[in-house]
C-alpha positions as CSV (number, residue, x, y, z in Angstrom):
1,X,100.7,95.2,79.8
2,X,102.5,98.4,78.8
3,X,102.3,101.2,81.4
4,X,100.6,103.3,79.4
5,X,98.0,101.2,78.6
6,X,97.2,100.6,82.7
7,X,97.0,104.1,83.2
8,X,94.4,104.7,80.6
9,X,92.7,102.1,82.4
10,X,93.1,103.9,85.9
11,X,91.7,106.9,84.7
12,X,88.7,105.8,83.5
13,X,88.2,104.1,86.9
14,X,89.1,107.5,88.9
15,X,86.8,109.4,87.1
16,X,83.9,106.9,86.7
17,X,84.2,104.6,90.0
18,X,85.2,106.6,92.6
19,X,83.5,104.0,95.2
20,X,85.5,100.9,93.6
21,X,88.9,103.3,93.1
22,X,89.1,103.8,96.6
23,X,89.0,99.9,97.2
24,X,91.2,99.3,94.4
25,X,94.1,101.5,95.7
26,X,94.5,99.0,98.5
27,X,94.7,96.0,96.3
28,X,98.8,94.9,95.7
29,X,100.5,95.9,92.4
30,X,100.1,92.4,91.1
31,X,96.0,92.8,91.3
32,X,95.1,96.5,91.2
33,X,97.0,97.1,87.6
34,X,95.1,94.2,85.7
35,X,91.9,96.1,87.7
36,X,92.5,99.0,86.4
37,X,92.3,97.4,82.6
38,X,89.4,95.3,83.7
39,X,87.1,98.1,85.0
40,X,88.0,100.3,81.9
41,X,87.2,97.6,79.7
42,X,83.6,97.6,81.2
43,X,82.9,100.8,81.3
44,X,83.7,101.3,77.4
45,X,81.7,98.4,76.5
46,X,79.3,100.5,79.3
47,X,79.1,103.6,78.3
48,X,78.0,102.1,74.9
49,X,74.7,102.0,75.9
50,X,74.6,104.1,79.0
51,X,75.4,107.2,77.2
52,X,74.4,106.2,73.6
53,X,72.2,109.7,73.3
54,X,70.5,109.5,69.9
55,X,73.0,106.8,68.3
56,X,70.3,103.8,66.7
57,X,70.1,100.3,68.4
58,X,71.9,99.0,65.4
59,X,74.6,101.3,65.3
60,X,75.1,100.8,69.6
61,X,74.8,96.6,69.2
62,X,77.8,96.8,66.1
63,X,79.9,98.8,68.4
64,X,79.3,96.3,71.0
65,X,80.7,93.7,68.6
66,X,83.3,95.5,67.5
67,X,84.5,95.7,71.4
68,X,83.5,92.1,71.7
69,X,86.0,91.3,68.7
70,X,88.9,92.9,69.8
71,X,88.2,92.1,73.5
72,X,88.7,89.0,72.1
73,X,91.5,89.3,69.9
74,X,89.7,88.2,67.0
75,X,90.2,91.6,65.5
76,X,93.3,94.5,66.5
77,X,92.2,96.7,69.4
78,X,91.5,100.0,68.8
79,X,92.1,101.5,72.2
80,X,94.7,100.9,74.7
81,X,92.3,99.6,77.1
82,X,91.5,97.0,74.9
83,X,94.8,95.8,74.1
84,X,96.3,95.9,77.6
85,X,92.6,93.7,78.4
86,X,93.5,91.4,75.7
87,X,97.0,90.6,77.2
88,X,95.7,90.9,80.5
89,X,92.6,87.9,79.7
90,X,95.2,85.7,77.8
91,X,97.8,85.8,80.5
92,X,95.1,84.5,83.2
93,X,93.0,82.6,81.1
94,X,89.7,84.3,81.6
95,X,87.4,82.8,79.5
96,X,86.1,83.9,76.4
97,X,82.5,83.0,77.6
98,X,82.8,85.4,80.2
99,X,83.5,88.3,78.0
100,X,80.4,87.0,75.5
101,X,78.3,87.1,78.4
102,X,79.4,90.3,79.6
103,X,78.8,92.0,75.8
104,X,75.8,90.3,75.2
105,X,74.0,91.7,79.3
106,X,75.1,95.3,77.5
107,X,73.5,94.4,74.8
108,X,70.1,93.6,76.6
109,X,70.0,97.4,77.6
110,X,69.7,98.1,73.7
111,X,66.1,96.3,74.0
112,X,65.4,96.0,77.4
113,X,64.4,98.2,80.1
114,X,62.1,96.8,82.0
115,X,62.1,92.8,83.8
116,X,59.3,90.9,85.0
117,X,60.5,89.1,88.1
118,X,63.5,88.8,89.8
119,X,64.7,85.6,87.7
120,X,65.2,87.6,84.6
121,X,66.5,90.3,86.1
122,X,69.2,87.8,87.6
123,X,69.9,86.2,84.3
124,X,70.8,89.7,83.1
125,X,73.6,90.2,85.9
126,X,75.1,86.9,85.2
127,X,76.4,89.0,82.4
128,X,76.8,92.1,83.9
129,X,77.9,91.6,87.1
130,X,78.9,87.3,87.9
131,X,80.9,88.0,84.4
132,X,82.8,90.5,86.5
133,X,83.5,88.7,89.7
134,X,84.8,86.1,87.8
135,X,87.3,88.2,86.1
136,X,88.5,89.8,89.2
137,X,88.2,86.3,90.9
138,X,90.5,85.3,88.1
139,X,93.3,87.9,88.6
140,X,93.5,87.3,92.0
141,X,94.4,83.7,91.9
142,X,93.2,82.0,94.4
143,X,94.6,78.8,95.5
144,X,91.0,77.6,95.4
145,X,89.2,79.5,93.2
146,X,86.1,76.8,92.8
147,X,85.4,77.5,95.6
148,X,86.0,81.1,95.8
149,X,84.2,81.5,92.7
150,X,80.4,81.2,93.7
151,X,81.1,84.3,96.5
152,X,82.2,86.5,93.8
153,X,79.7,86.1,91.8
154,X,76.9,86.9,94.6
155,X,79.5,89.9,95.4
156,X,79.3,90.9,92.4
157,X,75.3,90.5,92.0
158,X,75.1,92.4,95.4
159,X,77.1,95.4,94.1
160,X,75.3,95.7,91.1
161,X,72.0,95.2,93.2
162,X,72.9,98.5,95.1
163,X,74.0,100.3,91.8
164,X,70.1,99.8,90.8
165,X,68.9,100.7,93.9
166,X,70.6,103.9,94.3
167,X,70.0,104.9,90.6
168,X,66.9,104.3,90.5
169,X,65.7,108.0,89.5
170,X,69.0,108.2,86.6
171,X,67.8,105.2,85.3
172,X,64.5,106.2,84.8
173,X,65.1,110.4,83.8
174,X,67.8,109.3,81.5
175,X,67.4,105.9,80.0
176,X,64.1,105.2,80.8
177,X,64.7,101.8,82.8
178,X,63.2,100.6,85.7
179,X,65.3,97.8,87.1
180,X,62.9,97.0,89.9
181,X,61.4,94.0,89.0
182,X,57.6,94.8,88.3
183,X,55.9,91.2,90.1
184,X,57.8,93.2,93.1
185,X,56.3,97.0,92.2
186,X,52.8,94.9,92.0
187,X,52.9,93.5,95.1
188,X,53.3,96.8,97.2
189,X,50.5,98.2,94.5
190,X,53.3,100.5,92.3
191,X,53.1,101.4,88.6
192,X,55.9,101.9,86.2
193,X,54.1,105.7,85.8
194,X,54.7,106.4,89.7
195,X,58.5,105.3,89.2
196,X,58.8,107.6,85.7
197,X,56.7,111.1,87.6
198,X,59.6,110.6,90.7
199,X,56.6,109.7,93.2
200,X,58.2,108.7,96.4
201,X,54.3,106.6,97.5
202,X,54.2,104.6,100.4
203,X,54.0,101.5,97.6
204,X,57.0,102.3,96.4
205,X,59.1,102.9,99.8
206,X,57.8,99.4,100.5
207,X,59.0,97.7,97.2
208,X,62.8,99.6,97.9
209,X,62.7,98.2,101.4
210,X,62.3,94.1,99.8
211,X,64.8,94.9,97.3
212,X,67.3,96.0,99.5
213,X,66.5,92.9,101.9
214,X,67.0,90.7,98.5
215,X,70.5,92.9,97.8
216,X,71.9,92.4,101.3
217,X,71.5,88.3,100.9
218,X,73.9,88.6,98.4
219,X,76.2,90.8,100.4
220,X,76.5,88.0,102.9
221,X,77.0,85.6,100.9
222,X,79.7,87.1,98.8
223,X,81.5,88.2,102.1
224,X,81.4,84.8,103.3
225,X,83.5,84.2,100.5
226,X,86.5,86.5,101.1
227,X,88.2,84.1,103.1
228,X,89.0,82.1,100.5
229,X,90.9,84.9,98.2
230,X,94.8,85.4,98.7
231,X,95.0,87.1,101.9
232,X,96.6,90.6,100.4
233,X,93.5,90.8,98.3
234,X,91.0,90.2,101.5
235,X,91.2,93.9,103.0
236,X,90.6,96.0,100.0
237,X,87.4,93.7,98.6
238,X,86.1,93.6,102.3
239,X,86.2,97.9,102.1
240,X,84.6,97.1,98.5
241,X,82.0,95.4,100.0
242,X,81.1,97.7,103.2
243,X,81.5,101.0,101.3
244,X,78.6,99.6,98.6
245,X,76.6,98.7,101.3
246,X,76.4,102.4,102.6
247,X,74.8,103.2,100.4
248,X,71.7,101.3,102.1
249,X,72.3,103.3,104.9
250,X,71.5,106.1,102.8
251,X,68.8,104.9,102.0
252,X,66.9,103.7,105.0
253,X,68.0,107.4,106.5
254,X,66.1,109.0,103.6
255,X,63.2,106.4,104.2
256,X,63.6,104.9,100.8
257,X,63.7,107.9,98.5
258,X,65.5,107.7,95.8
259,X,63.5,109.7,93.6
260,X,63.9,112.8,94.9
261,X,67.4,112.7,94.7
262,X,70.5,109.8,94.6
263,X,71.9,109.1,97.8
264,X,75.8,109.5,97.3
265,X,78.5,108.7,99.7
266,X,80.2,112.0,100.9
267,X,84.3,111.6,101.0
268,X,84.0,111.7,104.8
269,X,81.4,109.0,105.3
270,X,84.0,107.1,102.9
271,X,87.0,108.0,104.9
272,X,84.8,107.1,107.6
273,X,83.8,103.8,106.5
274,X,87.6,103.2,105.2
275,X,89.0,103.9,109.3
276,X,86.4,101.7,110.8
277,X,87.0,98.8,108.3
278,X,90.7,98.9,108.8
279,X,90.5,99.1,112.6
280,X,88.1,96.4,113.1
281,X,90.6,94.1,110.5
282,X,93.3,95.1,113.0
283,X,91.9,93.3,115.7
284,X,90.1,90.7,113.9
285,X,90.8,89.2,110.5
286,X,87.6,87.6,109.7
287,X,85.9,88.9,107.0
288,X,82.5,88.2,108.1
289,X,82.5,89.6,111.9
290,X,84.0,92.7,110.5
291,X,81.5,93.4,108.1
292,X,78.7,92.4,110.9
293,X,80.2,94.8,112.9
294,X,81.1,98.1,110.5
295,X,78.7,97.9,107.5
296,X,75.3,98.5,107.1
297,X,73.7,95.4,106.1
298,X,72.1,93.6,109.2
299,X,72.5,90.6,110.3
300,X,70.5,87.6,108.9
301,X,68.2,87.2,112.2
302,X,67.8,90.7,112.5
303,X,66.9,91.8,108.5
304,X,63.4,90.0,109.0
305,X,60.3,91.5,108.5
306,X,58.8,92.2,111.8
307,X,61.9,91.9,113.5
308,X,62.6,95.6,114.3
309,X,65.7,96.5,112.3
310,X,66.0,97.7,108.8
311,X,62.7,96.7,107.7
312,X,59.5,98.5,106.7
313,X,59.1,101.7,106.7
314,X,61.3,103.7,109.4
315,X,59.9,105.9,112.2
316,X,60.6,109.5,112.6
């Protein structure tokens, strides 16, 4: 990959993932380059839909296969990006079924915004967000990556999980999609229409607070999984990891409104997040009893309904 073409990569991540950049600058050379290609790659094929404005379905889905093409190399790449990702996915042999299924989750939000139940909602992130933990998985090289490979993928769910949690009122104002499933709005008694007029109800704090419970499952199972990547790569995905998860912190502290406005992490509650993680790693380098101890997912035993912390409805 030509050093130009990384860059271009780079700066689309510094100006569009300011959470993840962070991370990323802690990855070695070897990894954080082909990262900065990957994430750029996604967010063009992202930003397809994301900020498609007026632009017809039709017009948005050939665009996607135009990326999907030269993502491919089945046609030349038109952007720098794409060419450096088209090196960068021959030279580590990431499938091409991970790309499809990465083009064709962007293509759901064309058509989709709104999902039953969790399920579908689930089969949608296989593209969007297991497509990109195995990519990443992928340029890391682990020595075992079968086994590695099931952790991303949940890390990767769990990330995007937070994503829809704290976006919930930009998803709704600007592209008109709920990603909450609705059997989960039901069951605490919330309507789509509550979501769309910003209503902050009671019903609604509930079906954030189950959500977030479902998210941080996935946060522990993907950390579990850190262990088994190369052990310059476990630091900087293990910040990854606990700077998403603030974000729930956030949340809880606002008790579960996200409509009124979305939480975001302040650069000192990142710093402050980035000190504590690289402290505790000091002492201890397991993955999992730092995150316990510096990020703001609970422990299993203690994320139970009825068990005191982090569930219902906080207390003033």
């Amino acid at each position: 990959m030509q050093q130009e073409h990384i860059a271009a990569g780079k700066e689309i991540q510094k100006r569009t993932g300011k959470t993840f950049y962070l991370a990323t600058r802690f990855l070695p050379e070897r990894v954080r380059n082909p990262t900065h290609v990957l994430y750029g790659f996604f967010r063009i094929a992202d930003e397809v839909v994301d900020d498609a404005g007026d632009t017809p379905p039709a017009e948005q889905a050939a665009r996607l296969e135009e990326l999907r093409a030269q993502a491919t190399g089945r046609s030349e790449p038109g952007d720098p990006v794409l060419a450096a990702f088209n090196e960068l996915r021959a030279e580590y042999g990431i499938p091409e079924a991970e790309v499809d299924s990465f083009i064709d989750a962007m293509k759901t939000d064309i058509h989709t915004a709104r999902y039953e139940s969790y399920d579908e909602l689930a089969a949608y992130m296989r593209g969007s967000a297991a497509a990109v933990g195995v990519m990443m998985t992928a340029i890391m090289e682990p020595d075992d990556p079968d086994t590695a490979l099931p952790h991303a993928v949940a890390l990767g769910e769990a990330f995007q999980l937070t994503n829809f949690l704290r976006d919930v009122r930009e998803d709704v104002v600007d592209r008109d999609r709920i990603y909450l499933p609705r059997e989960t709005l039901a069951a605490h008694g919330v309507s789509e229409e509550t979501i769309e007029r910003l209503e902050p109800s009671e019903g609604f704090r509930g079906a954030m607070a189950e959500e977030l419970r479902r998210a941080e499952e996935r946060y522990r199972e993907g950390v579990a999984g850190i262990r088994y990547l190369p052990e310059d790569c476990q630091l900087p995905v293990l910040l990854a990891a606990v700077l998403y998860a603030e974000h729930h912190r956030l949340i809880r502290n606002r008790e579960y409104d996200v409509l009124s406005d979305p939480p975001e992490l302040s650069t000192t509650r990142k710093l402050g997040c980035l000190l504590r993680t690289r402290w505790h790693w000091h002492w201890n380098r397991d993955p999992e009893a730092v995150f316990r101890r510096v990020s703001a997912v609970p422990t299993a035993d203690r994320s139970r309904p009825g068990s005191g912390h982090g569930e219902g409805l906080p207390t003033r």
